[in-house]
C-alpha positions as CSV (number, residue, x, y, z in Angstrom):
1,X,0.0,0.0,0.0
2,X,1.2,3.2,-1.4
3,X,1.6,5.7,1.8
4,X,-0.5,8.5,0.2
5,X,-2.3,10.5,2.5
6,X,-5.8,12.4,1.8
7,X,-6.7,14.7,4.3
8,X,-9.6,16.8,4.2
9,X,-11.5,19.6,6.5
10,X,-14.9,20.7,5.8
11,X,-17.7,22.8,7.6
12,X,-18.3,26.7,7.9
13,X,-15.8,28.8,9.3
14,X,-16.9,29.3,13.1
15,X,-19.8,27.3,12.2
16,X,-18.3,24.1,11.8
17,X,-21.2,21.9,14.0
18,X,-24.4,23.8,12.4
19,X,-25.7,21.2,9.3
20,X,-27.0,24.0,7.0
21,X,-25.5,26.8,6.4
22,X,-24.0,29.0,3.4
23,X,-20.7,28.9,2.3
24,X,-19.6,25.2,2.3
25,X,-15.8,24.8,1.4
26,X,-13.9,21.6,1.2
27,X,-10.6,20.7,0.9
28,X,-7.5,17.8,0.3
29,X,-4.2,17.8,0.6
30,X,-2.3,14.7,-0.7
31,X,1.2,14.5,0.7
32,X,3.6,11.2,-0.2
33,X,6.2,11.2,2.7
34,X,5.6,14.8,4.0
35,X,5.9,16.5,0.5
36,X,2.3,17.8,-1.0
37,X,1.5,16.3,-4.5
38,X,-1.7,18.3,-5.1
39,X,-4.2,20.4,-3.0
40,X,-7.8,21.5,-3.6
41,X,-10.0,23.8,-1.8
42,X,-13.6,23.5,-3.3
43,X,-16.4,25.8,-2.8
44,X,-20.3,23.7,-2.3
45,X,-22.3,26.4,-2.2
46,X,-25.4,26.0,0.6
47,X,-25.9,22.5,1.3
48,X,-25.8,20.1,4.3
49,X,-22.5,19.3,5.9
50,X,-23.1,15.9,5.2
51,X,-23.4,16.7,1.2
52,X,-20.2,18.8,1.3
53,X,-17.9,15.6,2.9
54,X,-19.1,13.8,0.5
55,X,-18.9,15.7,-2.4
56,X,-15.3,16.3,-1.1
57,X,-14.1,12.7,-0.5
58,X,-15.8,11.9,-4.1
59,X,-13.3,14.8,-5.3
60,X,-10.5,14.1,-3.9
61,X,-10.6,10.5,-4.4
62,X,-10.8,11.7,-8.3
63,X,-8.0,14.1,-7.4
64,X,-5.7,10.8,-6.4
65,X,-7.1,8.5,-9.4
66,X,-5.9,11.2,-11.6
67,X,-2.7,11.0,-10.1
68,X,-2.5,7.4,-10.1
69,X,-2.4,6.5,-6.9
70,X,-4.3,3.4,-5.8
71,X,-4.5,2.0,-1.6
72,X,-3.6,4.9,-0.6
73,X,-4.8,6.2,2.8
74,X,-7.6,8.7,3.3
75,X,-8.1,10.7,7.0
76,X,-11.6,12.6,7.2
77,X,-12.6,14.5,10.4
78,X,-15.9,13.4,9.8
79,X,-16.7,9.9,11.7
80,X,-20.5,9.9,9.9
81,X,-18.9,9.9,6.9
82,X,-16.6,7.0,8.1
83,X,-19.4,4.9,9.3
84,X,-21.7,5.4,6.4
85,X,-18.8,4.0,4.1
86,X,-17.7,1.3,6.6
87,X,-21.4,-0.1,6.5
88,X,-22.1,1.2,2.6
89,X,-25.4,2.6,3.6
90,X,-26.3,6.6,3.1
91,X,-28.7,7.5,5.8
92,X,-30.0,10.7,4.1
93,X,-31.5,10.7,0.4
94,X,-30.1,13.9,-0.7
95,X,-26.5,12.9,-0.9
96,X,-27.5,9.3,-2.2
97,X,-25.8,10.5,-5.7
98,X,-22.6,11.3,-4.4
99,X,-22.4,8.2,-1.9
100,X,-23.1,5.7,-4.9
101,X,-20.3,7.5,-6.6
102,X,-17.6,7.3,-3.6
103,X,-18.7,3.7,-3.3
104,X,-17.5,3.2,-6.6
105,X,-14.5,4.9,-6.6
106,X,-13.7,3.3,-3.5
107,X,-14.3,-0.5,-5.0
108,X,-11.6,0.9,-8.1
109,X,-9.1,2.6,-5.8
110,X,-9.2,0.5,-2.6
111,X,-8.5,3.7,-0.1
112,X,-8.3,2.8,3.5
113,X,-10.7,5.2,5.0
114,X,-10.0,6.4,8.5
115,X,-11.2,9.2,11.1
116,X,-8.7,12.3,12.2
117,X,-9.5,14.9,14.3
118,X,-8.7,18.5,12.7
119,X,-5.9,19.4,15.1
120,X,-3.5,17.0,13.0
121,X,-4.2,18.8,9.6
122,X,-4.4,22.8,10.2
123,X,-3.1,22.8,6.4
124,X,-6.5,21.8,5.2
125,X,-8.0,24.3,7.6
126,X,-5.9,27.1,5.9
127,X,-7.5,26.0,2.6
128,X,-10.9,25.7,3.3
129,X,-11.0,29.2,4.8
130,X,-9.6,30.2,1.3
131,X,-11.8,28.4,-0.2
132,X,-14.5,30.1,1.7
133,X,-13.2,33.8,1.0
134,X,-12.7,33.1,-2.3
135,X,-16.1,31.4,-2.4
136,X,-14.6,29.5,-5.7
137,X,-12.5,26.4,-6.4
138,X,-8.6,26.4,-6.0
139,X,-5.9,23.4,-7.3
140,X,-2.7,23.7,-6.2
141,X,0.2,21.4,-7.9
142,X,3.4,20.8,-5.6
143,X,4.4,22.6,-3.5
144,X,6.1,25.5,-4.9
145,X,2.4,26.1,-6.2
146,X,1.1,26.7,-2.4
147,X,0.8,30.0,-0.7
148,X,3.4,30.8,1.5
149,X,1.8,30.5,4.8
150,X,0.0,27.0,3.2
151,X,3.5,25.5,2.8
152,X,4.9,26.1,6.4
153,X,1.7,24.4,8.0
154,X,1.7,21.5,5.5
155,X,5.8,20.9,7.0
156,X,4.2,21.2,10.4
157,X,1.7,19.1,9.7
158,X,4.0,16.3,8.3
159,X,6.0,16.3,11.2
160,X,3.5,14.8,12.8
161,X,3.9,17.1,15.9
162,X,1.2,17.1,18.4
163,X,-1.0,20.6,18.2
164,X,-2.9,21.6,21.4
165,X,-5.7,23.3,20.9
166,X,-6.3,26.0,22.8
């Protein structure tokens, strides 16, 4: 198994636990050993928090099919999203579309799916708050592509230092 990592943040900036609200961003970072292959920061629009994770992980396992990569590994900081894969059952009928979609993607990639929580990947934070001031889509390619600030908390975020949160 190739040791591809997907990370991905999602929710509303100061928002993050209301389900429906404006200005949905999503984002992935794939890294191989610490060094960022690709980044995207998506904008959803208003929709469920449940649509945008999904959405996103259907994106970015695209992202990493595009790339090549197949069993790679994918964190998500959203354990619903975990379970509903890990039982392949989507509890609500308006995301049904993008859930048959990460199923198959998932059966043709072979990702190993696993929860985060968000303190380990404050890179992916950085870019969904862009995302959501830009309120548009963003791909970044390497790392000499990434914003300056972007690239210093993907190196933190590699090191795999533990962040308190405050």
């Amino acid at each position: 198994m190739k040791v591809v990592t997907v990370l991905r943040r999602g929710g509303d900036r100061g928002n993050s636990g209301i389900l429906n609200f404006q200005g949905k961003r999503e984002v992935k970072v794939c890294h191989y050993g610490g060094v960022v292959i690709a980044a995207f920061a998506n904008f959803y629009g208003d929709c469920t928090n449940s649509i945008v994770e999904l959405r996103a992980l259907s994106d970015g396992l695209k992202l990493c099919s595009s790339l090549g990569f197949r069993e790679f590994h994918v964190n998500t900081d959203s354990a619903a999203t975990v379970l509903c894969i890990s039982k392949r059952k989507c509890g609500f009928w308006k995301g049904w579309y993008w859930f048959q979609e990460v199923l198959e993607l998932i059966d043709s990639l072979k990702p190993m799916i696993s929860f985060t929580y968000r303190e380990g990947n404050r890179a992916a934070d950085y870019l969904a708050n862009l995302a959501c001031e830009l309120a548009s889509d963003s791909l970044f390619h390497g790392v000499t592509s990434l914003p300056k600030d972007l690239r210093w908390l993907s190196c933190e975020d590699a090191s795999g230092l533990p962040v308190l949160r405050v």
